[in-house]
Phi, psi and omega in degrees: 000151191248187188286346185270297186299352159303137184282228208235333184313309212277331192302142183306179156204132182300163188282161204005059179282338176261000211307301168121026152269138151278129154261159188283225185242008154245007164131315202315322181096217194258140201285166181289154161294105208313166186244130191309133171267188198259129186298157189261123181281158159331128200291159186273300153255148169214128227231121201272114199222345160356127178103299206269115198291176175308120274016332217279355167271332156302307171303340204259319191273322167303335182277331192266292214317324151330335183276345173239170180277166194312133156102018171246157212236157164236121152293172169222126127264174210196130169238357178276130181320327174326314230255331136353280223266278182313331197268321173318292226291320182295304190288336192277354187247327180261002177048058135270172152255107184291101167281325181184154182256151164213135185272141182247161176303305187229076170127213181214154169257129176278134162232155195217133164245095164027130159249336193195000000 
């Protein structure tokens, strides 16, 4: 039987395409619910970089992260837009783990964790 002559029973149908879920624009359906992440203890150090533009918030934490031990977190704060960008980018060329941004009244605070 070809594809023009099935009748409307035999067509195939996605699974809850009549359901009344929206999907999204890439099919997927509605995203999972996040999973509690494992709380973060209090940064070891923290580092004020507010004020100081691209490079100088990268420089303050490569010059420090020697100071806490391996499995210990550094805040950075930071208000230059670079540093979005720069500081991921900086744990992912040095293997830290860039754990999270957190938006501030003025700029974002960074936590970076030690890897080695």
């Amino acid at each position: 039987m070809s594809r023009q002559q099935r009748s409307p029973q035999t067509q195939p149908t996605q699974p809850g395409a009549h359901s009344g879920v929206r999907r999204s624009a890439l099919g997927r359906g509605a995203p999972p619910l996040p999973v509690a992440a494992e709380p973060v203890p209090a940064p070891a150090l923290t580092l004020d970089a507010l004020g100081k533009k691209c490079p100088i918030p990268i420089i303050m934490l490569s010059e420090r992260i020697g100071e806490v031990r391996v499995g210990q977190t550094i805040e950075v704060l930071a208000d230059d837009p670079a540093a979005k960008t720069d500081l991921p980018a900086w744990c992912a060329l040095k293997s830290q783990e860039f754990v999270r941004a957190t938006a501030l009244s003025a700029g974002w605070s960074f936590l970076v964790r030690r890897t080695y």
